[in-house]
C-alpha positions as CSV (number, residue, x, y, z in Angstrom):
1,X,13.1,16.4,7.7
2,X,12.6,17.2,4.0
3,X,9.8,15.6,2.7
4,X,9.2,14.6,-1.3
5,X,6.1,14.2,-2.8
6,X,5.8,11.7,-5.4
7,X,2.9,11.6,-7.8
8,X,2.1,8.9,-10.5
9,X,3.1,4.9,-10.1
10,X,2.5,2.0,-7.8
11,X,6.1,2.1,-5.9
12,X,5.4,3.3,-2.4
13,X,6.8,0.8,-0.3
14,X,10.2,0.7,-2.5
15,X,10.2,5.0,-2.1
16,X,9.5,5.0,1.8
17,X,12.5,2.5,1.9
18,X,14.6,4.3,-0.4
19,X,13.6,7.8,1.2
20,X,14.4,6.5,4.9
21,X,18.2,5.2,3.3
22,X,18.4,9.5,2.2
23,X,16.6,10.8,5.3
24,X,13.9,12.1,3.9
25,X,10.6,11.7,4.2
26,X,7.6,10.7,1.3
27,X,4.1,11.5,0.4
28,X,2.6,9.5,-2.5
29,X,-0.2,9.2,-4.7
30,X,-1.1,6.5,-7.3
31,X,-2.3,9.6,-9.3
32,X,-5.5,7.8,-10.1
33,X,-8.2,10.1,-8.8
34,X,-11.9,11.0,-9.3
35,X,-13.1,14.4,-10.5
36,X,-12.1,16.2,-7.4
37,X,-8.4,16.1,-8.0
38,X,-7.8,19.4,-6.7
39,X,-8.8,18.7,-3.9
40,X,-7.2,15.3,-3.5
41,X,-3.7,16.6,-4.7
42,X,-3.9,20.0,-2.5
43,X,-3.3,18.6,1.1
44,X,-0.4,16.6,-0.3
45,X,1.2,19.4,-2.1
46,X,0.8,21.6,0.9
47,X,2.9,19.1,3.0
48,X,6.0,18.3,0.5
49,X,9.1,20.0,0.2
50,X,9.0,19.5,-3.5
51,X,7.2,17.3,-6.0
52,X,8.2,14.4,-8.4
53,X,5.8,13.6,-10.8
54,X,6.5,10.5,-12.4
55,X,5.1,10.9,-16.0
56,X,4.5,7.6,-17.2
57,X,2.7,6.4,-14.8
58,X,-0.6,8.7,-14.1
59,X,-3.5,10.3,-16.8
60,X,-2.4,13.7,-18.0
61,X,-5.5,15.6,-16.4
62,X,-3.7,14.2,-13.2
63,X,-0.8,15.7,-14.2
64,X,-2.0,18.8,-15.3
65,X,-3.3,19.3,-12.0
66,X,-0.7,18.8,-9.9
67,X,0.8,21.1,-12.1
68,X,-1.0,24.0,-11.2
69,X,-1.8,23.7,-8.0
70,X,2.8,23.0,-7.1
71,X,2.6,26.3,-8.5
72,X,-0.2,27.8,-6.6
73,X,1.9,26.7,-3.7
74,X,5.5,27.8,-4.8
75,X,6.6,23.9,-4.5
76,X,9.5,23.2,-7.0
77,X,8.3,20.4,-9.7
78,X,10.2,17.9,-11.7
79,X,8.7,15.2,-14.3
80,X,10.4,11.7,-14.3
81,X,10.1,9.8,-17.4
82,X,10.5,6.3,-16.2
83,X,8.8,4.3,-14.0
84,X,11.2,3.7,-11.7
85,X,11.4,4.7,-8.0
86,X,15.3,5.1,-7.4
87,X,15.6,7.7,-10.1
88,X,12.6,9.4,-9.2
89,X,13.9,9.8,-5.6
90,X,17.4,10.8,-6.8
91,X,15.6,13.8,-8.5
92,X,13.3,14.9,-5.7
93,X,16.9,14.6,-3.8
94,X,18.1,17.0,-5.7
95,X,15.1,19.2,-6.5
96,X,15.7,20.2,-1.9
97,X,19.2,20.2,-1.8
């Protein structure tokens, strides 16, 4: 199973539900983190498939980071601009196909 994860919002429930309908699976994070984002985002990261970082909706340091370290790892990135979770999914969706 290919798994997306999301960064940035409050959605999770409405992904996982939305992710189970594409058969796919989800790893998300408010984005809200302490100092030690590194080391928050890294695990995550190291388990997804691809990233969807939804831009709106976490601090830009956040960002940043998840940023770098999806490229440490090789994982393929894209930045949703809303706040919503079905478009966000559609372009992790296509971000592993």
């Amino acid at each position: 199973m290919r798994t997306i994860a999301v960064i940035g919002g409050s959605q999770k429930q409405t992904l996982e539900k939305l992710a189970r309908k594409q058969g796919c699976g989800i790893i998300f994070h408010s984005g809200k983190t302490g100092k030690k984002r590194e080391k928050e985002f890294l695990p995550i990261l190291r388990k997804a498939d691809c990233v969807v970082v939804m831009a709106g909706a976490l601090s830009h340091p956040s960002m940043w980071t998840v940023r770098e370290v999806a490229e440490k790892l090789g994982k393929p990135i894209v930045y949703h601009q809303g706040f919503g979770a079905t478009g966000a999914l559609k372009k992790g969706v296509a971000l592993i196909d």
